[in-house]
C-alpha positions in Angstrom: 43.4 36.8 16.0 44.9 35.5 12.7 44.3 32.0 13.8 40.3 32.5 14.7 39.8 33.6 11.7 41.8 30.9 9.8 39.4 28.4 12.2 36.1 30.0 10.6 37.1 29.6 7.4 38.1 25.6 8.0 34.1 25.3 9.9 32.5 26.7 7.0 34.3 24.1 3.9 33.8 20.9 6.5 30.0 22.3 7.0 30.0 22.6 3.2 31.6 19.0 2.4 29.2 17.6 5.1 26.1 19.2 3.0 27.3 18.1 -0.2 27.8 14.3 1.2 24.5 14.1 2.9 23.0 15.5 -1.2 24.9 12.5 -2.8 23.8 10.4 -0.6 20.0 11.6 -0.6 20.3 11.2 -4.4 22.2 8.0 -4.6 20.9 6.2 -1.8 18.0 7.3 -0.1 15.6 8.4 -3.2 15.9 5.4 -5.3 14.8 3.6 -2.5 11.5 5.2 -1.6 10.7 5.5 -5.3 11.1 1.1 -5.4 9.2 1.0 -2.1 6.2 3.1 -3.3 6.8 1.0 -7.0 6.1 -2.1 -4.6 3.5 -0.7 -2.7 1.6 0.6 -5.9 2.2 -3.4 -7.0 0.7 -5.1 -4.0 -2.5 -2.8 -4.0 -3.1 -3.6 -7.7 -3.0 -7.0 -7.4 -6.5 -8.6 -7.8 -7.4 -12.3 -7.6 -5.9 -14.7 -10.5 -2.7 -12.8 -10.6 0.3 -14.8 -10.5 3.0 -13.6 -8.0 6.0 -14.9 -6.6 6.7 -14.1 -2.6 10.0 -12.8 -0.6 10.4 -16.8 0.2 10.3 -17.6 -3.7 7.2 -19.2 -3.1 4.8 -19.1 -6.6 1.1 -18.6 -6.3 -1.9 -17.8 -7.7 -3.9 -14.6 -5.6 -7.1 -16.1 -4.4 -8.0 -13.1 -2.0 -6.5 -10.2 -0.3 -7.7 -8.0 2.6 -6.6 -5.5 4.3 -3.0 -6.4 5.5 -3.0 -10.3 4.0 -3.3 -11.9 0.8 -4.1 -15.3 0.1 -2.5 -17.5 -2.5 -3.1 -21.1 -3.9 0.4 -22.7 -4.5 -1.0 -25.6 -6.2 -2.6 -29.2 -4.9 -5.4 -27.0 -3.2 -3.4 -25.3 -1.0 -4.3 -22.3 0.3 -1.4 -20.0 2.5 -1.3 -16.9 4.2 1.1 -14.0 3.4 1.6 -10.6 4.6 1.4 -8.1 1.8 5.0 -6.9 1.9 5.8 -10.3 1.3 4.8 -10.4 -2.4 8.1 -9.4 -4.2 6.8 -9.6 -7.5 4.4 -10.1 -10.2 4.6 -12.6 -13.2 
């Protein structure tokens, strides 16, 4: 009898401990990283044409046009290329 009761006792810290890693690791891990992905997001929709980006390649280019799921960028010498949005990274 003593040792089912000593057994509850040792389910309920380890359930405990297990809650309190999966909270560090929301808030350390998990959060952060939505809140950079809807940062990027938010980026890429504001981007209009004659905006200087660079892509995930570390290609830089000027936004000639964008669409619904590509933007277009002149990289200089009148070359026009074809990017998925999530591949702009950032914005000069």
């Amino acid at each position: 009898m003593i040792l089912l009761q000593a057994a509850g006792g040792g389910n309920m810290s380890f359930l405990i401990m297990m809650l309190g890693m999966f909270a560090v690791m929301y808030f350390f891990m998990i959060r952060p990283q939505q809140k950079k992905q809807k940062e990027q997001q938010k980026m890429v929709e504001d981007l209009k044409p004659g905006d200087d980006v660079i892509t995930a390649g570390g290609l830089h280019g000027k936004v000639l046009s964008k669409d619904e799921n590509t933007i277009t960028l002149s990289a200089g010498g009148g070359a026009k290329l074809t990017f998925e949005k999530h591949a702009i990274t950032k914005k000069i």
